[in-house]
C-alpha positions in Angstrom: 46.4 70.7 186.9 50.0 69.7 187.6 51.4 66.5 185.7 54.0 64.4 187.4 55.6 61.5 186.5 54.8 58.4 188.4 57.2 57.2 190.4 57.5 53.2 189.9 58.2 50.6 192.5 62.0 49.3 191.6 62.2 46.3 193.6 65.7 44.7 194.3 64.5 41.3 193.8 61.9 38.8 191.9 60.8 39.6 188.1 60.4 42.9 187.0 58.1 43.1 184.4 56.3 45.8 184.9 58.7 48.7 183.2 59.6 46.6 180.2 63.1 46.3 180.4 65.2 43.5 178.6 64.7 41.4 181.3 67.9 38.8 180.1 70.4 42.1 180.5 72.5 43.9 177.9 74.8 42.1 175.3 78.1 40.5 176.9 79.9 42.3 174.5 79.0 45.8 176.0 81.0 44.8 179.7 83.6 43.6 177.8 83.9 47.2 175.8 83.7 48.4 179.2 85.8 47.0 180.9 88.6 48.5 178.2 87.7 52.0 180.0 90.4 53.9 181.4 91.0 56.3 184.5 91.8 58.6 181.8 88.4 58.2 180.0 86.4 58.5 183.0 88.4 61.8 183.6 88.0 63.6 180.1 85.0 64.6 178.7 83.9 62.3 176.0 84.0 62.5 172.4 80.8 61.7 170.3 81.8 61.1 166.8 82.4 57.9 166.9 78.9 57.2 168.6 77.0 59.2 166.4 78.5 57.5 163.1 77.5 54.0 164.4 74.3 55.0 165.3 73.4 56.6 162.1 74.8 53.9 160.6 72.2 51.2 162.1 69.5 53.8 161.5 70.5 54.3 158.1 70.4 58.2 158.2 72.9 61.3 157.8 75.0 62.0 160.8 73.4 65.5 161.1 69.8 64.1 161.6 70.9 62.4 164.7 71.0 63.4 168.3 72.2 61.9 171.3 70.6 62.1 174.6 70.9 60.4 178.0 67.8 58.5 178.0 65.2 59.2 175.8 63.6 61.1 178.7 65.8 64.4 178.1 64.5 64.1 174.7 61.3 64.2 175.6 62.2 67.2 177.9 64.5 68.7 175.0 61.8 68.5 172.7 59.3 70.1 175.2 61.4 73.0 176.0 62.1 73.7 172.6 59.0 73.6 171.3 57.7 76.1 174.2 60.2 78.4 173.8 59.0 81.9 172.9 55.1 81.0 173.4 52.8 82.3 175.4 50.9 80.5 178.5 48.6 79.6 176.4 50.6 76.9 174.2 48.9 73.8 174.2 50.7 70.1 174.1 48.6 67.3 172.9 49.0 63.5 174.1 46.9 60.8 173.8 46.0 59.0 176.5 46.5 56.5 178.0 50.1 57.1 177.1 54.0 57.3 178.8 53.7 60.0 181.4 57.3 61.6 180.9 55.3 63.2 177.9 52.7 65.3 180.2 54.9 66.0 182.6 57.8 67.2 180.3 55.4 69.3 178.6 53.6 70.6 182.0 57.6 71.9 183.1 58.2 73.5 179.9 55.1 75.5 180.5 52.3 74.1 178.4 49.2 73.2 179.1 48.1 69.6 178.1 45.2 68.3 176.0 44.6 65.0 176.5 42.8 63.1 173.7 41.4 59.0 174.6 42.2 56.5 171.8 39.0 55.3 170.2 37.6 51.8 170.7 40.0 48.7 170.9 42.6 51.3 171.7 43.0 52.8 167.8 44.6 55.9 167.3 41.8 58.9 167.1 42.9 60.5 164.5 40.1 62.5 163.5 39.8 63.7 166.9 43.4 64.8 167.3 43.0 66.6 164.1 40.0 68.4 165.9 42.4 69.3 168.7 44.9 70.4 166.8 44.8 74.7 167.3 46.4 77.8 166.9 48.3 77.0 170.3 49.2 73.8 169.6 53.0 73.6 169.6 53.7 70.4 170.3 52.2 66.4 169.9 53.2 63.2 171.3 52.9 60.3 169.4 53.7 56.4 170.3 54.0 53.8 167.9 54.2 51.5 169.2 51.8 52.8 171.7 52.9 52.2 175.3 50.7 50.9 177.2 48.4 49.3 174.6 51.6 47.8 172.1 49.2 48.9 169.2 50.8 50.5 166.1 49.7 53.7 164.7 49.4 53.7 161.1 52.5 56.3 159.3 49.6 57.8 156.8 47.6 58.4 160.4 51.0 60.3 162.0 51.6 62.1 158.8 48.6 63.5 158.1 48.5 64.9 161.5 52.3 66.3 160.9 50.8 68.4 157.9 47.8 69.3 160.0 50.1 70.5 163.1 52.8 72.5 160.7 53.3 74.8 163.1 54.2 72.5 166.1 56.6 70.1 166.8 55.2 66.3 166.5 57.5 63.9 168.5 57.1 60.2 167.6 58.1 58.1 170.3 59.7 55.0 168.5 60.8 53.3 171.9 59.3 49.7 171.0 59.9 49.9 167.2 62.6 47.0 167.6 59.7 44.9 168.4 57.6 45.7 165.6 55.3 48.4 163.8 56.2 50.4 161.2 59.1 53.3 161.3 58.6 56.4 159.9 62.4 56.1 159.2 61.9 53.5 156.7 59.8 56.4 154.4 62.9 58.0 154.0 64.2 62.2 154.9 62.0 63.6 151.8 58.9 61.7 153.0 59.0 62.9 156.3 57.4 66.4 157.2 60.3 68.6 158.5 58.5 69.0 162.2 58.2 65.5 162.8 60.9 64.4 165.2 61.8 61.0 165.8 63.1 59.4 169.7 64.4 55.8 169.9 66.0 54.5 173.1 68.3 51.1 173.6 67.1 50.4 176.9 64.4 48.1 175.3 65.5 46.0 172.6 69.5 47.0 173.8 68.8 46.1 177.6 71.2 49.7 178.2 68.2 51.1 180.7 70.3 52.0 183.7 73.0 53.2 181.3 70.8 55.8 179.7 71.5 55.7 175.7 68.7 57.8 173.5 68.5 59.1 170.4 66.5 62.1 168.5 66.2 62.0 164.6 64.6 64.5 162.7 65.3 67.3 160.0 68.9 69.3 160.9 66.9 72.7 161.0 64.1 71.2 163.3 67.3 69.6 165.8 69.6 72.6 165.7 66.2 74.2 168.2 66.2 71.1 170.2 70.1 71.0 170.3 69.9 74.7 172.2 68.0 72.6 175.4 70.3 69.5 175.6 73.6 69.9 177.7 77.3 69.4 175.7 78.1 66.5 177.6 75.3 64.6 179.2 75.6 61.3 177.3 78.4 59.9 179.5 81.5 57.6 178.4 80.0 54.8 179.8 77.1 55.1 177.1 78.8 55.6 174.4 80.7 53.0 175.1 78.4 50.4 175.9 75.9 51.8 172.6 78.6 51.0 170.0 79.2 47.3 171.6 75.7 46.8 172.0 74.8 47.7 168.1 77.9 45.3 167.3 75.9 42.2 168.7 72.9 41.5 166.2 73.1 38.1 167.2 72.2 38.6 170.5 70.0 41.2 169.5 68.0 39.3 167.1 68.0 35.8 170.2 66.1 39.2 172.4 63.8 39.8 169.9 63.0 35.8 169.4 62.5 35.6 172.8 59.9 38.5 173.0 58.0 37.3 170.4 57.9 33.9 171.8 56.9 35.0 175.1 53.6 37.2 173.9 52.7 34.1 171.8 52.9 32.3 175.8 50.7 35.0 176.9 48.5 35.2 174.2 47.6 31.6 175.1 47.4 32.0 178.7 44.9 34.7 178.7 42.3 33.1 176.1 42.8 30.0 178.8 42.2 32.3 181.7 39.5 34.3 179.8 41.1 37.4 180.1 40.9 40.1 177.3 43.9 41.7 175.8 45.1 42.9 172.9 48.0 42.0 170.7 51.0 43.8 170.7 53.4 44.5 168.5 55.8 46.2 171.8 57.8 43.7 174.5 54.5 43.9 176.6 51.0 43.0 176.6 48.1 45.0 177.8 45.2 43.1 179.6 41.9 43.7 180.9 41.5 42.0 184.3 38.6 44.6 185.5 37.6 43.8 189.2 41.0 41.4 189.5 43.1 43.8 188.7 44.1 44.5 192.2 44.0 41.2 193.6 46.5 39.8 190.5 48.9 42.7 191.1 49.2 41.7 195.1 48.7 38.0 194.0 51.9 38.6 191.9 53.7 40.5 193.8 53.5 37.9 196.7 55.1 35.7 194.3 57.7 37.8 193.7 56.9 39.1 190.4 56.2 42.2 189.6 54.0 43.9 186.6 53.0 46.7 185.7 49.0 47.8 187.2 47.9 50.8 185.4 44.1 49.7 186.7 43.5 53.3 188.4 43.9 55.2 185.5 40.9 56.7 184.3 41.7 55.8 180.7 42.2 52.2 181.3 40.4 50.9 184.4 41.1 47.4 185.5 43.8 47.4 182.9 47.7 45.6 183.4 50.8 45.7 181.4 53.2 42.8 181.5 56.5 43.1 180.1 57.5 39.7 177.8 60.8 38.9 177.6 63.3 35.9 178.5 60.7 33.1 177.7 61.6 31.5 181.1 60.2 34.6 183.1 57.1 34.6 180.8 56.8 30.8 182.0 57.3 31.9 185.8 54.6 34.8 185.2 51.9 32.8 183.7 52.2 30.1 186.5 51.8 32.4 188.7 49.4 34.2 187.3 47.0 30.8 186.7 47.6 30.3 190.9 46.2 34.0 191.5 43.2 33.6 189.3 42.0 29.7 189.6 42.8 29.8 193.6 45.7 26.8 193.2 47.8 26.6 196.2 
């Protein structure tokens, strides 16, 4: 079975909640830092050091845990490649389902074959059966926390008992909505964390640096010097760094985004026990909702309006299931009107 990654409607107008971006944009301060670019810095290749301090810096870790990446989808791919490299066909890649699709179809091109494990009921993290799946071919697990689609965080003792239990493959925690809330596996500190855990965060979330493709990898030097061997010298650009550094110099407007979000779900939240719709809170800049037989009709209903989310109703893990990214409270507001018109038949 061949795993692709699904290719996503990006409309050029309306509200685009449906691949939870920072929907109020990145930081002013980041076109101001570049707008200080030069001809001559677009024409050399670009230095790192600088990028890699600050970075490690906000994550509070040693320089040489850190790796750049352009997008946190070539360190998904990094990590996939590595972790096949020098096994058999038969090495196995386990993901939990419903789940980001870069992760199958990353692992699929590297050459492994993927297990797919369903979360257990009320979308918590199966633990004991991923420690059932775990096997001799086993070389590499995804892990999201937390978890996109469902926003729901997987517990740290649940991702590092699995680590032990998978010693000899490469566990990748996928740390994309962290910002939002959860708990890091960063905050346990390097001798806590088993050495084939590796950690991805991206700034297109939290950051709003999507289309400028800024990602990181954190993880034990030994375990990165293998993923280092898969990831181009230069393909984080000088626009990225760039823009990363000014955008982790703004906490204030970082910390207004995060506000917002959390405001937003709260919106949501409301709106769905009005609209008796089931969902589940999140601790990501989304929430997941059951629509079942509406699914369809709210996604064209939506889209009509000129907003856009995110229908994930067809997949056989989540039937009749949305995603809708929260954000700028105003869009949230726009969404939820919207939404009420769809559903209670107002003109």
């Amino acid at each position: 079975m061949a795993h692709d990654y699904e290719r996503v409607l990006t409309p050029s107008s309306g509200l685009r909640l449906h691949l939870n971006e920072n929907t109020a944009g990145c930081s002013p301060r980041v076109l101001d830092a570049l707008r200080t670019l030069t001809r001559e810095n677009a024409a050399f290749y670009p230095d790192y050091e600088e990028t890699i301090a600050a970075c490690a810096r906000h994550l509070k870790v040693e320089p040489d845990r850190l790796q750049l990446t352009n997008g946190l989808d070539e360190g998904i791919l990094a990590c996939s490649v590595a972790a096949m490299r020098g096994t058999s066909g038969a090495a196995e890649a386990l993901v939990v389902v419903p789940a980001f699709d870069m992760y199958a179809a990353c692992a699929d091109a590297a050459g492994a074959r993927v297990v797919e494990l369903r979360h257990g009921d009320d979308w918590q993290f199966p633990l004991e059966g991923a420690l059932r799946a775990v096997g001799p071919q086993t070389r590499l697990v995804f892990v999201t926390t937390p978890n996109n689609p469902t926003g729901r965080t997987i517990p740290r003792d649940a991702i590092l008992t699995l680590a032990r239990a998978a010693a000899s493959a490469l566990v990748f925690v996928d740390e994309a909505y962290i910002d939002f809330g959860g708990e890091s596996i960063l905050d346990l500190g390097e001798s806590a964390v088993p050495p084939n855990i590796i950690v991805g965060r991206t700034f297109a979330k939290a950051y709003g640096l999507a289309a400028v493709r800024a990602g990181v990898l954190i993880g034990n030097p030994q375990t990165l010097t293998q993923v280092r061997r898969t990831v181009p010298p230069f393909s984080v650009n000088i626009f990225a760094t760039v823009a990363l550094k000014a955008a982790l110099d703004d906490n204030g407007y970082y910390t207004w985004y995060l506000d917002q979000v959390r405001a937003s779900k709260d919106l949501l939240y409301a709106a769905f026990d009005r609209l008796n719709v089931r969902y589940w809170k999140s601790d990501a800049n989304f929430v997941f909702a059951d629509f079942g037989d509406d699914a369809r009709r709210v996604v064209e209903g939506l889209s009509a309006r000129q907003i856009h989310v995110r229908d994930k109703s067809r997949d056989p893990s989540c039937p009749g299931c949305l995603r809708i990214t929260s954000g700028v409270v105003e869009h949230t507001e726009a969404c939820i009107k919207a939404l009420e018109e769809v559903l209670c038949g107002a003109a």
